[in-house]
C-alpha positions in Angstrom: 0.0 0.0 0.0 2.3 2.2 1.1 4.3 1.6 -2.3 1.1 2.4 -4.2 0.8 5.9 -2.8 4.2 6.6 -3.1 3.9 5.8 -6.8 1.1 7.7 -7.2 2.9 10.5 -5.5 5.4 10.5 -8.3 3.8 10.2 -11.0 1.3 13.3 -9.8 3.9 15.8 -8.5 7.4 14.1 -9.8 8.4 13.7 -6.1 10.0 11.1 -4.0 8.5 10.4 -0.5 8.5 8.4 2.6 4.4 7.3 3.6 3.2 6.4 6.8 0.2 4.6 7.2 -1.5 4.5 10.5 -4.5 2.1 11.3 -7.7 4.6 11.9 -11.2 3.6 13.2 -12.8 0.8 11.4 -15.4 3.1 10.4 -13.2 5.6 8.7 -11.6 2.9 6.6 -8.6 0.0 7.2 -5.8 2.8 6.9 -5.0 6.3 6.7 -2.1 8.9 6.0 -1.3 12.4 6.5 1.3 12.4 3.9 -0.8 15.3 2.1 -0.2 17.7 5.4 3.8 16.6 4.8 3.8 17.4 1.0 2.0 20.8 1.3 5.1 23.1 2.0 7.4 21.7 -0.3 4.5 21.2 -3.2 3.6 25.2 -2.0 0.1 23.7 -2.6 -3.2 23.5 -0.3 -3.2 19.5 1.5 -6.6 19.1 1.2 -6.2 19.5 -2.7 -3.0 17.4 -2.9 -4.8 14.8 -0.7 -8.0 15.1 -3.7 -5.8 14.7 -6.2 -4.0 11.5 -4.6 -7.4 10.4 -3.8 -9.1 10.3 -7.1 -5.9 8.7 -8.5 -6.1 5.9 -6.0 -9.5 5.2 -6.6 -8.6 3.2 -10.1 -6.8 0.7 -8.4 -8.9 -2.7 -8.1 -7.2 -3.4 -4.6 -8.9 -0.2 -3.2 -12.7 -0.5 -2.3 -12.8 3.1 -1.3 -11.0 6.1 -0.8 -12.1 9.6 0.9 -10.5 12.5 2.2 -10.9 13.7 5.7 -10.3 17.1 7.7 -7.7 19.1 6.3 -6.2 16.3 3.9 -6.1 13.2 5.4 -6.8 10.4 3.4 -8.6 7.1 4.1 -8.3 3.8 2.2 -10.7 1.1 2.5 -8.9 -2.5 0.9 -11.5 -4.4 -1.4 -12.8 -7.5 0.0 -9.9 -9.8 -2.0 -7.0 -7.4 -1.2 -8.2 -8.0 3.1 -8.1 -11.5 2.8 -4.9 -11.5 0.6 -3.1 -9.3 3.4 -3.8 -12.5 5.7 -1.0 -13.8 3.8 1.3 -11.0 4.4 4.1 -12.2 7.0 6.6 -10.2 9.4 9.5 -8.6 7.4 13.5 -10.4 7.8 15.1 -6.8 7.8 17.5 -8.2 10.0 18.7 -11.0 7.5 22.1 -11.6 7.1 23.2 -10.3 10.3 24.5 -12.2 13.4 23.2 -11.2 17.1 24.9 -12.5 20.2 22.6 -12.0 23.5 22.9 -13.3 26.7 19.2 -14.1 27.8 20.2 -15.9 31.2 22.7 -14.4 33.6 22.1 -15.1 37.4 25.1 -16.1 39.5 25.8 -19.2 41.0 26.5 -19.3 44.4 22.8 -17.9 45.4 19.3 -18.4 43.8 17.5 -17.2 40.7 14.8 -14.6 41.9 12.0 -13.1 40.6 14.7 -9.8 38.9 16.8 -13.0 37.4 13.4 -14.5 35.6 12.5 -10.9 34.1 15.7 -10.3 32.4 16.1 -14.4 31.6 12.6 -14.2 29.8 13.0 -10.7 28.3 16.4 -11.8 26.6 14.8 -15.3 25.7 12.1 -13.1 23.6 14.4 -10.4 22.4 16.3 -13.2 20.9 13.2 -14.6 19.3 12.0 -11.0 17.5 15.5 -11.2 16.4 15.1 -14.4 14.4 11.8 -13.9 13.3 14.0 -10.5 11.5 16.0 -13.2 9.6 19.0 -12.5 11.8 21.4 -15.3 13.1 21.0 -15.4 17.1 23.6 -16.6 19.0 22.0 -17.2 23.0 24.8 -16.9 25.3 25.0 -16.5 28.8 27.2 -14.9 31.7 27.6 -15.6 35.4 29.4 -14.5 38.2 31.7 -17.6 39.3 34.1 -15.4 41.7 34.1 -12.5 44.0 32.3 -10.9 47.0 29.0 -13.1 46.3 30.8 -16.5 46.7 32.6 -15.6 49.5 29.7 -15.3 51.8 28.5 -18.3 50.7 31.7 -20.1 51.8 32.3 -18.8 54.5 28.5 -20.5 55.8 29.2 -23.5 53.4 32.7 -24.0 54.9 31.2 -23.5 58.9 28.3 -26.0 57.8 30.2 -28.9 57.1 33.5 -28.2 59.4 35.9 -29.8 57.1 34.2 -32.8 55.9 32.9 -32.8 52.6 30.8 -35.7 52.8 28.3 -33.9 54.5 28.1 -31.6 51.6 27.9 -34.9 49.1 25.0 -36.1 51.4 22.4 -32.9 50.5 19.5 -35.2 48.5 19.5 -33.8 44.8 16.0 -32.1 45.6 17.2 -30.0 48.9 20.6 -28.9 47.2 18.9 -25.7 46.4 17.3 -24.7 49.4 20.9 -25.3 50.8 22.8 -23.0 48.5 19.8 -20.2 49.0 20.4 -20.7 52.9 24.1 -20.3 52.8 23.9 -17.2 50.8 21.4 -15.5 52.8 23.8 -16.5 56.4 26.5 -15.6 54.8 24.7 -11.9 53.6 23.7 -11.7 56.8 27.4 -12.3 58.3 29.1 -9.9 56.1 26.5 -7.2 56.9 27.0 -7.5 61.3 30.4 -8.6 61.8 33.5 -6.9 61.1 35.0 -10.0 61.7 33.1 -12.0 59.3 33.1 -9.6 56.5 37.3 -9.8 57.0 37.2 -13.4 56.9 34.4 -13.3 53.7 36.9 -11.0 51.9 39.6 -13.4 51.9 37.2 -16.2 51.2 36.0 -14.0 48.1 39.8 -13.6 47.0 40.7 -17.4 47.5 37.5 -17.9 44.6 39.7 -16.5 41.7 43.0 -18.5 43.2 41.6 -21.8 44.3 44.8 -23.1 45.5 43.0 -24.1 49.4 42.6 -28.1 47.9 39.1 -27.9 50.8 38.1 -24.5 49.4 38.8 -26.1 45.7 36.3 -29.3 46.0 33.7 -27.6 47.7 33.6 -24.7 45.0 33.2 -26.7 42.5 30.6 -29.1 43.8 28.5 -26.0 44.5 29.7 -24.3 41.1 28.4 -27.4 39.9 25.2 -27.6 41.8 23.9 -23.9 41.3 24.4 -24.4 37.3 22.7 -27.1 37.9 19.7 -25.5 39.3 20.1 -22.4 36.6 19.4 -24.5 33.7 16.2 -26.2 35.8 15.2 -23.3 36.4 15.4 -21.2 33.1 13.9 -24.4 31.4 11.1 -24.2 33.5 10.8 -20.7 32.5 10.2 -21.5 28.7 13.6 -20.2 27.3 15.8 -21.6 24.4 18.8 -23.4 25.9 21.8 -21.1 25.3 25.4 -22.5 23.3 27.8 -20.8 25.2 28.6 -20.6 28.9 30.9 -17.3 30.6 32.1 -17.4 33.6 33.9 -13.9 35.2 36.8 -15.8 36.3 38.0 -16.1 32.2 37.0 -12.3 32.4 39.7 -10.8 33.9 42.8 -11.1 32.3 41.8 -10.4 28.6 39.7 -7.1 30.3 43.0 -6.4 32.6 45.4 -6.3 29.1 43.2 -4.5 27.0 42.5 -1.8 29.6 46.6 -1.7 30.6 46.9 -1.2 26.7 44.7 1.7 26.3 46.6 3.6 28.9 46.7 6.4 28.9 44.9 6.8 25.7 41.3 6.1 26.9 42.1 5.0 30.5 44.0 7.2 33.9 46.4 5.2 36.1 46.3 7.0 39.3 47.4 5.4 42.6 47.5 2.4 40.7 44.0 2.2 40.2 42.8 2.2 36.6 40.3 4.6 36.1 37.5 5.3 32.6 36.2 8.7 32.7 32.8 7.5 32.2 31.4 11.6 33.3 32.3 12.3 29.2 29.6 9.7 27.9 27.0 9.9 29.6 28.3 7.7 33.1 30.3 7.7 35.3 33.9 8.0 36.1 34.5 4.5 37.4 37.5 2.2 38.8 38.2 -0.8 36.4 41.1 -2.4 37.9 41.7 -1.4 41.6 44.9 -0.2 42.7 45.4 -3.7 44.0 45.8 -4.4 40.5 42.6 -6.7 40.2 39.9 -6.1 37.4 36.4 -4.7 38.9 33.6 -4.9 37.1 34.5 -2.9 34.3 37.6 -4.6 33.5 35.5 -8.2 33.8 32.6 -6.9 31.6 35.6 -5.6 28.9 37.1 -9.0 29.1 33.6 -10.6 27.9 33.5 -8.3 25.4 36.5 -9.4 23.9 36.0 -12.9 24.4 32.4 -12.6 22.1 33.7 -10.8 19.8 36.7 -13.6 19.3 34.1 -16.2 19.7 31.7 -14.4 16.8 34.1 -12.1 15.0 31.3 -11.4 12.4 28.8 -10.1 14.9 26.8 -6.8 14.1 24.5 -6.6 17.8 25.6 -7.2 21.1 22.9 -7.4 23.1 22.8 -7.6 27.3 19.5 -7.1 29.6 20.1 -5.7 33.1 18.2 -3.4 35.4 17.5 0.3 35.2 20.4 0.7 38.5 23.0 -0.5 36.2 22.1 1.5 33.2 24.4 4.1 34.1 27.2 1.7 34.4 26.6 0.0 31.2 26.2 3.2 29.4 30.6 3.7 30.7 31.3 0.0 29.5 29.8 0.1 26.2 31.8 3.6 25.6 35.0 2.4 26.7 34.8 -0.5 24.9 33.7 1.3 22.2 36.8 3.3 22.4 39.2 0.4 23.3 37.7 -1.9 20.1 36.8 0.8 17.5 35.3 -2.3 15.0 32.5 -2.7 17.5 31.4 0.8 17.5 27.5 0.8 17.4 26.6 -3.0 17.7 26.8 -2.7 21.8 23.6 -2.7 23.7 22.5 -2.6 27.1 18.2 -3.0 27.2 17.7 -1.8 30.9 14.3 -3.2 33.0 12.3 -1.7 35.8 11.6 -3.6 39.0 9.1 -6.4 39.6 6.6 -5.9 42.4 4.2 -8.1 44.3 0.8 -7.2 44.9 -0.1 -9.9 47.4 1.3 -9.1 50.6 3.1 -12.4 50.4 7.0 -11.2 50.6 7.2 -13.4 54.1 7.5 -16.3 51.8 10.8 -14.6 50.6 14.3 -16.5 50.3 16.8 -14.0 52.3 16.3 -10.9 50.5 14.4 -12.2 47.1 11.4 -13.4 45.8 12.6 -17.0 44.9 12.0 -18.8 40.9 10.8 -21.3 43.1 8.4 -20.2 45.4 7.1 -17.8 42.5 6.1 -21.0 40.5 4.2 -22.9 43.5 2.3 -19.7 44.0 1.3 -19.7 40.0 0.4 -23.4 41.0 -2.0 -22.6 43.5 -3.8 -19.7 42.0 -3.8 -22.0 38.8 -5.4 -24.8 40.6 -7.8 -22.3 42.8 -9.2 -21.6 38.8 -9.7 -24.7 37.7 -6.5 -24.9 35.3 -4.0 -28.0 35.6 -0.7 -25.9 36.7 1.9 -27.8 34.3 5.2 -25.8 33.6 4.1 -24.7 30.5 1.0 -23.3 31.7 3.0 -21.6 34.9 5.5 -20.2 32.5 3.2 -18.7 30.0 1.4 -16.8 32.9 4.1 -15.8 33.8 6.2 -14.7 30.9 3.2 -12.7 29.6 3.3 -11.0 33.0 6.5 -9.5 32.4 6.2 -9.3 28.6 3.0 -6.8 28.4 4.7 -4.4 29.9 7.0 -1.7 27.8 10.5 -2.2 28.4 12.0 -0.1 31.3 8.7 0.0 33.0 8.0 -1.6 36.6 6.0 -5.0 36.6 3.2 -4.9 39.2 0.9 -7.7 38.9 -1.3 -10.2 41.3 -0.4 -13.3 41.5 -4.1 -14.8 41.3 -5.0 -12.2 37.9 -1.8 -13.2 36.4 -3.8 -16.5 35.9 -7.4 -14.4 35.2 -8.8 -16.4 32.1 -10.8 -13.3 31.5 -8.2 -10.4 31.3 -5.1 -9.4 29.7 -3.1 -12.5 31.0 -0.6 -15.0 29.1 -3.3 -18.0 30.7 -6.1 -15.9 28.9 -4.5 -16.2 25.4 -3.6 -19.8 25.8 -7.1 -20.6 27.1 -8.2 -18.5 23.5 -5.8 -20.9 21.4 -7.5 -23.9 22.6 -10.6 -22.8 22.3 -10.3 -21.9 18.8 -8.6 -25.6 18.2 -11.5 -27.2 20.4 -13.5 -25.4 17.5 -12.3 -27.2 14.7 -11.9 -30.6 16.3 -15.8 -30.4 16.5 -15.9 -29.1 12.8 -16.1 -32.2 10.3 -15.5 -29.5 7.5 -12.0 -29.8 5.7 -9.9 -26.5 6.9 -9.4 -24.1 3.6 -8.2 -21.1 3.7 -11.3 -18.8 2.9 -12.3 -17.2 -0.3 -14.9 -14.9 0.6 -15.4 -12.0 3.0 -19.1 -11.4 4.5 -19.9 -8.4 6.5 -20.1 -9.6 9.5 -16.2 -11.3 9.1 -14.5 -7.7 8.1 -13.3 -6.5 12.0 -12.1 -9.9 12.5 -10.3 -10.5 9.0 -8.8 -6.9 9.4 -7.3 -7.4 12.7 -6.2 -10.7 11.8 -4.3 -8.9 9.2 -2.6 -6.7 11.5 0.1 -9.5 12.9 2.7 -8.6 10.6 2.9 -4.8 11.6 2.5 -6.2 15.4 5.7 -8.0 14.6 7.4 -5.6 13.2 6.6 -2.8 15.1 8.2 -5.3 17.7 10.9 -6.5 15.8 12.2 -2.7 14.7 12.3 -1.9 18.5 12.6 -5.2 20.2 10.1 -4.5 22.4 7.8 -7.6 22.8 4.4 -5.6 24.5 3.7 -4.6 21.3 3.1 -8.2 20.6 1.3 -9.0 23.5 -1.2 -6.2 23.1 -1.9 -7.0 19.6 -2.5 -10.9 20.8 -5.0 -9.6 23.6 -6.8 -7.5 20.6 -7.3 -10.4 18.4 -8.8 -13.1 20.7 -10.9 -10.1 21.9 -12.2 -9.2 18.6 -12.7 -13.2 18.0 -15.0 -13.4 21.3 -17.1 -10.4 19.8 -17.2 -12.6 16.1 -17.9 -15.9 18.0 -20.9 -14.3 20.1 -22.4 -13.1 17.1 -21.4 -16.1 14.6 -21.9 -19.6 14.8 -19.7 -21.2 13.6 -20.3 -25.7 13.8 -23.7 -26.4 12.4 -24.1 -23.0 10.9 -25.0 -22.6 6.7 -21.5 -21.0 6.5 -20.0 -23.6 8.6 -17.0 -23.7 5.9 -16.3 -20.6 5.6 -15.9 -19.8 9.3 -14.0 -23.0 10.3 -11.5 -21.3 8.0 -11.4 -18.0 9.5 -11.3 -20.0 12.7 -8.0 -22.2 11.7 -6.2 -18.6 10.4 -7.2 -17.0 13.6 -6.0 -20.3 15.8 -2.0 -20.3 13.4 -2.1 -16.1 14.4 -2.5 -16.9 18.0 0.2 -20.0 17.9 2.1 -18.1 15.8 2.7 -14.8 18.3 2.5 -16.7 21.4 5.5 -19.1 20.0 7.0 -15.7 19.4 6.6 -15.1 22.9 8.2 -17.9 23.9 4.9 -19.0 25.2 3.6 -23.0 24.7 0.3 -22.8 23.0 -1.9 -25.8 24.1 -4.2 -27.6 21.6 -6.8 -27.8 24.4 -6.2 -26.6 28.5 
């Protein structure tokens, strides 16, 4: 359409331009433009008569039902009954094809457990990744975790008092209680570090011995729990519905290609002083920040560098880095990315750091916290119960298509408030609603002895339906140019809405058009699969 206008544009007034088409109210057509306002100052011409003339040039194409002109020179296009159901066929765009993505779409450290912040950034990534291949780019799903430092410390220094030297206590945990263990240890160890001065010594030199390991105790226990918590991190991100990732990093491998690099840009982006090294982060848009203290080990910075490096050796070819943290670290990212920027000049423009908002609770539960988090864990049972309490059977997939949607809906960067027991609403604007939708729509056509074609007629009381049906490509690509998935989601909610309003209205088994609507029924049914699978979300054939 778009191409239409733009050649009628040409053709009329020998002019190239750009046109927009918005999606107006049904009644005023199934799209509009203003590109008449745009064209009047450079035509030196009234809009209302360029959008006439457009209008009246339009109106010979067999595509076009109608077309009328509106205010000051808006015009509105109405699609022929053929060229609506033909646009049913249209698919996303692959604007992205040809390019290679590496994101890291799960990155919660061992050592403690996966909360509630961990399963909004793990899910958001997940679904970044999958706009990104729907855009015909090839995604690489990588993750990175924090295998040394501060963090692993405390939970030594309570794993190490637990078991008083004898690791066969450790090796006796039962499989199903090693993570409540590991939460408990963390959360003794926190505790520890934040009311003794004596503890907090002793956790510092704990912390310290995690990037040496030359205590042979310190060693085996490390890695058992090393080994546990990954363990647990790939249960739990499974559970959670995302694509398993191909490549594992661990900070420990961080910090000597981050240390080198940093060393070898001073002092041309980097200050030694005190023999700290130091990024003035204040001239883009950070902070100034410490990257390798003056006890000459690499901070964050220098670890975060070091990854850089070792993606961009891994995937030489890559045009978009992509990582997914929360709005507190934005700043912080924004000082990486720019001295990295700087340090690797190739990789100017393909780093990116998608910052969340916070996740909040409305039920009054956070008693049923783990230490200082809301728990992957306990944040499934509770989906479980209000699942159940409805009626539903609370398999994983169910759980994690709740619960994805939850976080998905909402516009990047924004908090996530929701209630537990709506989350699960199969009435509202919930990930169990849309699923619920799918297998209604499939419960349809299992009843249906008709054979499933797609249809070749539209009827007046199909064209809201058919038209937002046809609106799943620009859902998509509005969400694919942005990587924002709540466009998605809202589009999603629309449709089964719009079908609900059809369905009252239109029977569909047993009716004299029984045919025809089975196949309006199967299109709508592949939409629905076809976003939520987008989504990362399992679409059930019945629930």
């Amino acid at each position: 359409m778009e191409h239409t206008i733009q050649e009628v544009i040409a053709k009329l007034f020998n002019i190239e331009t750009t046109v927009q088409l918005t999606r107006p109210d049904p009644k005023f057509g199934d799209f509009a433009t203003n590109v008449a306002l745009q064209l009047a100052k450079p035509l030196g011409k009234n809009p209302r008569e360029i959008a006439e003339a457009i209008a009246e040039e339009l109106r010979g194409h067999e595509e076009l039902g109608e077309v009328s002109v509106a205010g000051p020179g808006f015009i509105n296009v109405t699609l022929s009954d053929q060229a609506v159901l033909e646009s049913l066929k249209v698919r996303p765009a692959t604007n992205r094809s040809g390019q290679t993505v590496v994101i890291e779409t799960n990155c919660p450290n061992p050592f403690k457990a996966m909360h509630i912040g961990h399963a909004l950034n793990a899910i958001l990534a997940d679904t970044m990744a999958n706009l990104l291949a729907v855009d015909g780019a090839a995604v690489h799903r990588v993750s990175y975790h924090g295998d040394v430092g501060t963090h692993v410390g405390k939970s030594m220094w309570a794993i190490l008092r637990e078991i008083d030297g004898d690791v066969g206590k450790l090796e006796a945990i039962p499989a199903d209680k090693r993570n409540e263990f590991m939460s408990r240890m963390y959360v003794e160890g926190a505790r520890a570090a934040k009311e003794s001065p004596e503890a907090r010594v002793e956790i510092d030199e704990l912390a310290k011995q995690s990037f040496v390991l030359d205590d042979p105790l310190y060693k085996q226990v490390y890695e058992i729990c090393k080994a546990w918590s990954f363990d647990e991190i790939d249960v739990n991100v499974a559970r959670l519905g995302n694509v398993p990732i191909e490549r594992r990093y661990v900070e420990s491998e961080t910090e000597v290609p981050g240390k080198t690099l940093i060393k070898a840009k001073t002092p041309e982006f980097f200050t030694k002083s005190d023999g700290a090294y130091i990024f003035k982060g204040s001239q883009y848009g950070a902070f100034d920040n410490v990257f390798i203290g003056s006890h000459g080990n690499g901070l964050y910075g220098a670890h975060d560098m070091g990854l850089i490096q070792l993606k961009h050796q891994d995937y030489p070819n890559l045009d978009l880095s992509i990582t997914v943290n929360g709005e507190e670290q934005a700043a912080y990212f924004r000082g990486v990315i720019a001295a990295s920027e700087l340090a690797i000049p190739e990789l100017k423009g393909k780093l990116f750091n998608y910052a969340t908002g916070l996740v909040k609770l409305t039920t009054g539960k956070m008693s049923s916290r783990t230490g200082d988090v809301i728990t992957i864990d306990w944040l499934f049972n509770e989906f479980k119960k209000a699942i159940t309490q409805a009626g539903g059977e609370p398999t994983d997939a169910v759980v994690a298509g709740a619960l994805r949607y939850q976080f998905l809906k909402v516009k990047i960067g924004s908090d996530v408030v929701f209630d537990i027991n709506d989350a699960v609403s199969l009435t509202g604007n919930t990930g169990s609603y849309l699923q619920y939708a799918h297998a209604r729509a499939r419960g349809i056509l299992a009843k249906s002895e008709q054979t499933v074609a797609f249809p070749t007629e539209l009827f007046d009381e199909d064209r809201l339906l058919v038209r937002k049906m046809s609106e799943y490509a620009e859902a998509v690509n509005r969400a694919t140019e942005s990587l924002e998935p709540h466009h998605v989601c809202a589009y999603l909610f629309e449709l089964a809405q719009e079908f609900n309003r059809y369905y009252e209205k239109n029977q569909v088994v047993g009716s004299d058009k029984e045919a025809h609507r089975v196949g309006l029924v199967a299109v709508y049914a592949d939409i629905l699969k076809a976003g939520l699978t987008v989504l990362g979300i399992v679409a059930p054939e019945r629930l």
